[in-house]
Every structure is written in C-alpha cells, then in structure tokens.
C-alpha positions in Angstrom: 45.9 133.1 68.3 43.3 133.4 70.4 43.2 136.0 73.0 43.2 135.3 76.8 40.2 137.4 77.0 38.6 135.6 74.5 39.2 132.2 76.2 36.7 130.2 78.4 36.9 129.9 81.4 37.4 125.6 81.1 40.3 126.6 78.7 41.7 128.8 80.6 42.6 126.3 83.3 43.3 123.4 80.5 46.0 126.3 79.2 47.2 127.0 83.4 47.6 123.1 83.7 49.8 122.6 80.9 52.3 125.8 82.1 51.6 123.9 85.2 53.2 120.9 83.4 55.9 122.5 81.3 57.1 124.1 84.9 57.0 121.5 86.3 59.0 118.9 83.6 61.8 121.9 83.1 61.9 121.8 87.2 62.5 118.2 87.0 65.2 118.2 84.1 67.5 120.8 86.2 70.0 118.3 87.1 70.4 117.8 83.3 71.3 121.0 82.9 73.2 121.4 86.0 76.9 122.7 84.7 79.0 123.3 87.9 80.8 126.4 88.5 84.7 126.4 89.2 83.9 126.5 93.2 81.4 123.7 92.9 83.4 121.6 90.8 86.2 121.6 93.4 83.7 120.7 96.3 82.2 117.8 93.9 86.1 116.9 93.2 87.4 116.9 96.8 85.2 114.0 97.9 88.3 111.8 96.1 90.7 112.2 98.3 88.7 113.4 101.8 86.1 112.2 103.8 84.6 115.3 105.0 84.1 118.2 102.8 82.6 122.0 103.5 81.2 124.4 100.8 81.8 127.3 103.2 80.4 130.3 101.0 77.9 133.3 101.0 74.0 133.5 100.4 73.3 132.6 97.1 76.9 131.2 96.0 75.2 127.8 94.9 76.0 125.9 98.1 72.8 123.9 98.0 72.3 123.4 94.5 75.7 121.5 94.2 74.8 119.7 97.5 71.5 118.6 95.9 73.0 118.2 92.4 76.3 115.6 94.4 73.2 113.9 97.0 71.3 112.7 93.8 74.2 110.9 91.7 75.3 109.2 94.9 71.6 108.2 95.5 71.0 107.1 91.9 74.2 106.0 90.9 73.5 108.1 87.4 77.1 110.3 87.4 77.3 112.4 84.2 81.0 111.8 82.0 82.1 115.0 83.7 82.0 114.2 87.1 85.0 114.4 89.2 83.7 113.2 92.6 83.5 110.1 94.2 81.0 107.2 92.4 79.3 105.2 94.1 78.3 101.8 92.5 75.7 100.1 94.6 73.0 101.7 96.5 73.6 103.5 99.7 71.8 104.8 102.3 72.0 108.4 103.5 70.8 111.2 105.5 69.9 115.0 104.7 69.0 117.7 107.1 69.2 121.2 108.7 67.9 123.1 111.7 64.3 122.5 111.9 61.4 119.8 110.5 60.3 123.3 108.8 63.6 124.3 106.9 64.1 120.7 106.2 61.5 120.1 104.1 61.4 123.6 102.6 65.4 123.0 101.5 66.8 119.9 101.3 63.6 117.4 100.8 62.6 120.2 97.9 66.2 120.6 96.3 66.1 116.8 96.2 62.3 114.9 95.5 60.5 118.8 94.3 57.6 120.8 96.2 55.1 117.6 96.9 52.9 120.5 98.4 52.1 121.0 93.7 50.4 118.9 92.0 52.9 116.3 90.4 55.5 118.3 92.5 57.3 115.0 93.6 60.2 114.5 91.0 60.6 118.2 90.3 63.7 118.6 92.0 67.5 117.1 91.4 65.8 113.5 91.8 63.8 112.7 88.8 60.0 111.2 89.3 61.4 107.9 87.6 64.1 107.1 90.0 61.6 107.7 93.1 60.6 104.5 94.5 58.3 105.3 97.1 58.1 107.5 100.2 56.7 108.0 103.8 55.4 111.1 105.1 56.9 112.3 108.6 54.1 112.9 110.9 53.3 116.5 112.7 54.9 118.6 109.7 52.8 118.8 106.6 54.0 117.4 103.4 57.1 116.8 105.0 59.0 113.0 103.8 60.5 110.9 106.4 62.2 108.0 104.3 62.2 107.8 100.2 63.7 104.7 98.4 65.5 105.9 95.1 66.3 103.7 91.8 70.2 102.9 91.8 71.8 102.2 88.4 73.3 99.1 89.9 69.9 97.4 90.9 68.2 98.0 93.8 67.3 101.0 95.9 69.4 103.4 97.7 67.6 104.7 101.2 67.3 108.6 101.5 66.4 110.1 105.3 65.2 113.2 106.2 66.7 114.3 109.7 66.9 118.0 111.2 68.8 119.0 114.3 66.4 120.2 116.5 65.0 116.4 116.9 68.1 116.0 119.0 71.5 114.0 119.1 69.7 110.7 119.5 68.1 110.8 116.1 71.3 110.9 114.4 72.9 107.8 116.0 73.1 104.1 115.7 72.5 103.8 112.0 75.5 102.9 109.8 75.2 105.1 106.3 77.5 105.8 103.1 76.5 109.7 103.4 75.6 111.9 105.2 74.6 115.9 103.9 74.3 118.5 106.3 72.8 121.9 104.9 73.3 125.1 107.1 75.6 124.5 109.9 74.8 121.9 112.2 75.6 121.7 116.4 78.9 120.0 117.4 77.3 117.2 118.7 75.1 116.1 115.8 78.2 116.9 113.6 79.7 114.4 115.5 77.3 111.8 115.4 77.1 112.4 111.4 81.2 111.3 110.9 80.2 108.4 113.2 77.7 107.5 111.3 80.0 106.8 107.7 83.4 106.0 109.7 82.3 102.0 109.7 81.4 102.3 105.7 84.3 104.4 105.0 81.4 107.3 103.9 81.3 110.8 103.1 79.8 114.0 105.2 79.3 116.8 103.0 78.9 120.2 104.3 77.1 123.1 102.8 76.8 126.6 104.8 76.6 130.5 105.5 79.0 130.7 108.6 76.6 132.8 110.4 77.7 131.5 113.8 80.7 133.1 113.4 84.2 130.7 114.1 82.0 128.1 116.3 83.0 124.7 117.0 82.2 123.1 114.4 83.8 126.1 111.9 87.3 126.0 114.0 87.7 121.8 114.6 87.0 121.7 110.4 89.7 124.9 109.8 92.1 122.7 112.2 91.2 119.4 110.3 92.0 120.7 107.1 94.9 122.1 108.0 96.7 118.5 108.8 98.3 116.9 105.7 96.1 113.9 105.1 93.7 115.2 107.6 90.6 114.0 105.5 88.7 117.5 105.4 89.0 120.4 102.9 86.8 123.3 102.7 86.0 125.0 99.6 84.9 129.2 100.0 83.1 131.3 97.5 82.5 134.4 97.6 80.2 136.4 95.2 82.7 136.7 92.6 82.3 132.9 92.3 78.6 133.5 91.4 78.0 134.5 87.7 74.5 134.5 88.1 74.3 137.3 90.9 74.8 140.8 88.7 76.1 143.7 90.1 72.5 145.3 91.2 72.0 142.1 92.7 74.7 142.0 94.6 74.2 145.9 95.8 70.9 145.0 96.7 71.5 142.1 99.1 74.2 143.5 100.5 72.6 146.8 101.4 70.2 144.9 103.3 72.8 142.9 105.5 73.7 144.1 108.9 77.4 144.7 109.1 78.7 142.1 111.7 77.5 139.5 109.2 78.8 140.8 105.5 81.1 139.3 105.1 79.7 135.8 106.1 76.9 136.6 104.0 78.9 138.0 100.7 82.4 136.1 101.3 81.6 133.0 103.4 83.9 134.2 106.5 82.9 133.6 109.5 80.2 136.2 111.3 82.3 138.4 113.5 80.3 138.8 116.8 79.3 135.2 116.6 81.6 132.7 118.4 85.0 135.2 118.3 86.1 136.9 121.1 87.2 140.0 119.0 84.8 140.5 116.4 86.0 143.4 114.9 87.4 144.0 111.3 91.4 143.8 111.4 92.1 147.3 109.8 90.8 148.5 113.2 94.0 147.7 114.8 96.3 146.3 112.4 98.6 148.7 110.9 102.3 148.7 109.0 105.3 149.1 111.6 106.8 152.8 112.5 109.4 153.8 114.7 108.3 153.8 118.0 109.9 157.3 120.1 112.1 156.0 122.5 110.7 157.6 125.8 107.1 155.6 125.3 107.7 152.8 128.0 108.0 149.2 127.0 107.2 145.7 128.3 106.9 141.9 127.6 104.5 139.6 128.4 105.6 135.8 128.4 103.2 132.6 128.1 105.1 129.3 128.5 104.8 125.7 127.9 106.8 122.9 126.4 104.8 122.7 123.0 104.8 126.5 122.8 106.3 129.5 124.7 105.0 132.8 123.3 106.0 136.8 123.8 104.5 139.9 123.0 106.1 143.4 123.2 104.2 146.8 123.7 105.1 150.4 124.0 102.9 153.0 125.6 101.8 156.1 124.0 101.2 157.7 127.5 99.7 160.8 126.3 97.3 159.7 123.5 96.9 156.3 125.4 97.7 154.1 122.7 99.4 150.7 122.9 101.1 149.7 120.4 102.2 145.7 120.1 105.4 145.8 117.9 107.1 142.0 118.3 106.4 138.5 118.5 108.1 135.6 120.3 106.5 132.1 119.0 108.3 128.6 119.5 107.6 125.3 120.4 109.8 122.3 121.8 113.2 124.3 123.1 114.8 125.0 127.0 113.9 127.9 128.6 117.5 129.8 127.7 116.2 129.9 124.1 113.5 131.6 124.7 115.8 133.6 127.2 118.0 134.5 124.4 115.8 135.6 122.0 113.7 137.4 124.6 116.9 139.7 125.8 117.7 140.5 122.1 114.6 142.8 121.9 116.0 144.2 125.1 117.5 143.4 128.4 116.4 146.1 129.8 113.0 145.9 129.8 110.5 144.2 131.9 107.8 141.6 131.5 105.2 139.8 133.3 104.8 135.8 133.1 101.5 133.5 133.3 101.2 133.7 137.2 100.5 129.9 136.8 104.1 129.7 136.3 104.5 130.1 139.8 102.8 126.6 140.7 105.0 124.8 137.3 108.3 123.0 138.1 110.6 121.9 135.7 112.8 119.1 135.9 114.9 120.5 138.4 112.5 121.3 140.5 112.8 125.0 140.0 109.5 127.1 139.3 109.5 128.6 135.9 109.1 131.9 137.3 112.6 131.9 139.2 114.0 129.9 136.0 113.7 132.5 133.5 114.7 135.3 136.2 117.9 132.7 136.3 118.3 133.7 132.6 118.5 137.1 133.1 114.7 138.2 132.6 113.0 140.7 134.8 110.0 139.1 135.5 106.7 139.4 137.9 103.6 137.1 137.6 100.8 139.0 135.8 97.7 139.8 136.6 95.2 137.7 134.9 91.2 138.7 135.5 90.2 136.8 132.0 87.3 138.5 131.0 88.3 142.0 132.9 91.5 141.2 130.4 89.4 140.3 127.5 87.0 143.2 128.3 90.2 146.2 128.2 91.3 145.0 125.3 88.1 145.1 123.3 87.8 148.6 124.6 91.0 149.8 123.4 90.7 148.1 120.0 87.1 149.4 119.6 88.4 153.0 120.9 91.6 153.1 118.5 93.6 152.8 121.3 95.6 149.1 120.8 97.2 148.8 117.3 99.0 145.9 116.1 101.9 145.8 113.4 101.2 143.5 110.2 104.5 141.6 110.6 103.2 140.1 113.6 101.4 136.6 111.7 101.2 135.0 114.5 99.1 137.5 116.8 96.8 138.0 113.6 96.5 134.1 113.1 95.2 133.9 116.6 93.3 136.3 116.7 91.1 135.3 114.1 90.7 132.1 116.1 90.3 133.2 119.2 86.9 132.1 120.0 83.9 131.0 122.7 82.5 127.4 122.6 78.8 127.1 122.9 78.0 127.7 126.3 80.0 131.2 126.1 83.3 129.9 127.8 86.8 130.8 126.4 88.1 127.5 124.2 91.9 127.6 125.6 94.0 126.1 122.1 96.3 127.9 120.3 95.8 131.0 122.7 99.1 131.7 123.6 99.8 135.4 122.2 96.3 136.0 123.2 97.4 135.4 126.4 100.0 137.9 126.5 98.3 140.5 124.8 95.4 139.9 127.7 98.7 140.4 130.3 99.9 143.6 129.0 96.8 145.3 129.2 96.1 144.8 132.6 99.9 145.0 133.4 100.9 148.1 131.3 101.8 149.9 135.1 105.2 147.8 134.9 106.5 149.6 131.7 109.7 151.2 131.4 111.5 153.6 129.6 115.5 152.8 128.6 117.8 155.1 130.0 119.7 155.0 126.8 118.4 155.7 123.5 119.4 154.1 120.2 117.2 153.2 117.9 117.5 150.1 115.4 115.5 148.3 113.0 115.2 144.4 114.1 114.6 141.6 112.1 110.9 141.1 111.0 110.0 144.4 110.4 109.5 146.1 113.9 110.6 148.9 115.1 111.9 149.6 118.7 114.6 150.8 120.8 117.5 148.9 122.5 
C-alpha cells in the first residue's frame, strides 16, 4: 500500500474523487437502508386512515428523515413490502417547504434530490439520480430547485415543488396537489391553504416539527382535530427515548445547551412554554396532591356560565402566608341553571361567589338575567371583577411566587390550562376557557371570601378537601 505521503499530487485527487464517489453513492442508497423506528412507522402508518398527520417530536428524533423517506415513495411510487402507509399508484404532484428560501433548500430539497451545491450531489438524497427527471432552479437563492419531475413506477412523472412560507399565503393557493409536506411548523394561514390544496384530490398533508412556538394555532386547532373520532388528524410524539441513535452523552450534551423554556419542546416534542401559552410555567409549580384545608382560611366560588358549559372553581385563602389554594371543580355542559345550583350548594351554601359580570346583560328564557337566576337558587352571588390581563397578570405572579396551588384531582383546570393560549397577534383565543375564567375571578375577587361560622370538616367526593 502505498503511503499518502508517498502519493502524487494527480493521485491524490484521483483517490479524493473516488471517496468523493463512494460518499456520494452510499448518500444516495440511504432510502434502501432506511428501517423505520416504532414512532416513524406509526406516522408512515397513520396516513391510512387520516388526512392530516403530525410527527410532533424533539431535535433529532428522525422527524425529517421519515418525512423525506414517506415524500419519495409517494413521488416514485417505489414502496418497499414493509410499508404501512398510503400508496399511491399514479404520479402526483406535490409540494415541500419550511420557513425561508434558505432553510428550504438546506432541508427539505437536500433530504429529498441531495446537496446539488457537490459535484454529482443531485440524487444523493431519499430520491435516487435515476428517478430524477429534470429540474429548474429558483431564481435569487443559489442552487436552490424550484420544480423537479420524478420517475413514477406507473408511467409518467410525478411533479415535486419547492415552496417556503415566507414567500407568502398567495404562493400556496390555487393549485390542486395529492400532497403536501410541511417541515418545521408553518403559519395558520399557509397551513390552511396547504389542506385546501389536497381537499379536491382527497390528498394528504404531512407534518413534521419541533413545537418551538409553544401551543400556537396551528399546534391547538391539530390537538382539537385529533381529538374528534373520525376527525382525520393524528399526531404522533417522540421523545428522545424514541431515538436509538442519540446515546446518553449525546443527549446530556444537547440538552445542556438548551434554554429551559424550550426543553422540553426540544427533548420531548411538547409544546415551548413561553411561546403561545398564557401560563408558561411547569405544572409542579403549582400543582400539588389535596390536604385538609383549616377551616378559618376564607372561602369562595367563582362561576362562568353558558349553555354548552357552566364551570366553578373553589379557593381558600391562606391569609397569613398569602397562598390560594384552588381545591374543587364544577364542569358541565347542556343542564338548567338549578343543576348547577345543586351541585354548587353541596360544596357549601354558605359561601360566596362571584359570576361573569357579563351575566348581568344575558336573559334566559324567562327573561330573567342569569345573575338574579342563580341568586333565585339560593347562591350568594356578585358580578366579578374582570380586568383580563390585570387578571391574567395576578395570577402569573402568584403561581411564579408559590403563592396559587392547585390540587391534582382537579383534570379539568390542568386540561385548560395547558391550552390556554394567545393567537398570533398576542390576543387571548376565548375556547375552552371556562375554569380559566374563574380562576382569573378569584384572584381579583378574593376580598369577598368568607369564613363558616361552623366548623366540620369532611372529605368530598373527588378527592378535595374542605369544610361545610
């Protein structure tokens, strides 16, 4: 063997370009190789049966490489005997983008066609060179590809797009496609336009992100969707555990060098705190297991109504240390106002609450304003003041501060709270806000507490602990 300080300069480069090569075929056979993890395998296998599907996971969890790997059997019609997805078996036509020109071609158009900034880069990446048609360059971003034309297996050429999100929501309208492939999260709009898009060919819009921007728009309307039965979206999550490949001093590493609003995003896939919630903080902060609450802290409700849903909270007042503490739930939909009555008075006749003050303006049937309806039942109620951020504001502080805890057996606080969120231009999204609601009245309301002359303490049903 001959010794690279032996070699010529001329063989030098003969033996650079044939590593050159070598790289270069093994980069273009990956999607041979490509065997699925679990996580992956369920994204690939929920296209079946849903029209929408989100790999909702953290950096380096394989999000993109199963996005490429599912973008070129669609595109080439080539599926391998183990695939569980959708087929496809004539060519389509679909898009692929993300944020910028910049991160589009340096992602998806790479993962896809190969680095065509190399040498014989095109058809080092989950496309083979064979299947690859032709292709147009994009003008204004270098060795960027507008348009490629990819080899079915049918006959024919399937027609791949490169789009990103900063051209705009006009650039992603008017065409009809079988597919569309969003990779990082895109706005609400263009997400919009990208169902519309694959509605008319009864399509698919596949979803592959970090949820950086916390539980947005986009992350929420999908969480709701997939929640219907039959609602045609599922999101699949991985974490790091779901990544064999990522060791443990990997994993120490990256995560050392994340900030801590976004960890969890980045190692679990949840959704950034700070970024699109309204309390971004981590529930052990105020969520803790129920105790018996002394019977001379002072108590109150506060009471959110509506047809679809009437809600109630409870709190008792640590006066001293200045901690609230939230200790019962009321959460039903679709029953007359002595129902709610009833179950309000069990926790305690006695005490006193404060109501939506848009309760005032409401009539019922009868012509009554809610307000004087539920005082009709027996309730002690005022209208509550409601500043929305001053509200929102307080109880930040007291969470933040240690001073607001929340028992565990309260599901359906803790479920809104983790959805309680800002749309894009920083307002309050009102759905499925009901508790929050309250919780926002008994903070600036907590003057109107009472202590019970009489003092028995029992245990009530769900866990909570209170005095009657």
């Amino acid at each position: 063997m001959i010794a690279v300080a032996e070699m010529s300069r001329d063989e030098l480069e003969t033996v650079a370009a044939g590593l050159e090569e070598m790289e270069r075929r093994a980069a273009g056979n990956w999607l041979d190789t490509y065997s699925p993890y679990p996580t992956q395998e369920r994204f690939h296998a929920a296209e079946v049966k849903n029209s929408q599907v989100l790999f909702m996971g953290g950096n380096q969890t394989g999000k993109t490489t199963c996005g490429a790997a599912a973008i070129a059997y669609h595109l080439t019609g080539r599926y391998p005997k183990r695939w569980k997805g959708r087929r496809f078996t004539a060519p389509i036509k679909a898009w692929a983008g993300s944020p910028t020109g910049e991160t589009t071609r340096d992602g998806v158009q790479t993962r896809l066609l190969g680095d065509i900034s190399k040498p014989s880069g095109l058809g080092t990446g989950a496309i083979p060179r064979k299947y690859i048609h032709s292709h147009t360059v994009k003008r204004g971003i270098k060795d960027s590809i507008d348009v490629a034309l990819i080899k079915h297996s049918s006959g024919g050429w399937s027609k791949l797009q490169f789009k990103s999100y900063d051209q705009g929501r006009e650039k992603w309208q008017s065409e009809v496609l079988d597919l569309v492939w969003f990779d990082e999260e895109p706005p609400a709009d263009i997400y919009s336009e990208g169902i519309t898009r694959v509605v008319t060919k009864k399509g698919l819009v596949l979803l592959t992100f970090t949820p950086l921007k916390g539980m947005s728009e986009v992350v929420n309307g999908f969480i709701k969707g997939a929640e219907k039965l039959g609602g045609g979206r599922e999101i699949i999550t991985a974490t790091w555990d779901d990544a064999p490949h990522l060791d443990k001093e990997a994993r120490e590493r990256l995560a050392d060098s994340y900030s801590p609003h976004e960890k969890d995003a980045r190692t679990k896939g949840i959704p950034a705190l700070g970024s699109g919630l309204i309390y971004p903080v981590r529930e052990e902060a105020y969520l803790i297991d129920p105790i018996l609450i002394p019977d001379y802290y002072p108590r109150m409700f506060a009471l959110d109504v509506g047809w679809n849903r009437t809600a109630a909270l409870w709190a008792a007042w640590d006066r001293q240390a200045d901690i609230v503490y939230v200790w019962s739930e009321h959460y039903l939909g679709q029953e007359p106002a002595p129902v709610h009555a009833s179950a309000i008075k069990a926790r305690g006749d006695w005490m006193p609450g404060v109501i939506d003050p848009a309760a005032r303006g409401r009539a019922q049937t009868d012509g009554e304003r809610l307000i004087d309806h539920y005082r009709g039942e027996g309730l002690k109620l005022e209208p509550a003041k409601n500043a929305v951020e001053a509200g929102i504001h307080m109880v930040l502080d007291r969470i933040n501060q240690g001073r607001l805890k929340i028992f565990k057996t309260l599901s359906q606080t803790l479920r809104e709270m983790k959805q309680y969120h800002r749309d894009e231009k920083g307002r309050v999204v009102k759905e499925n806000d009901h508790l929050m609601d309250c919780l926002r009245y008994l903070i600036l309301n907590l003057d109107q507490a009472k202590t019970k002359p009489e003092k028995q303490a029992r245990r009530v049903a769900g866990g909570d602990w209170m005095s009657n």
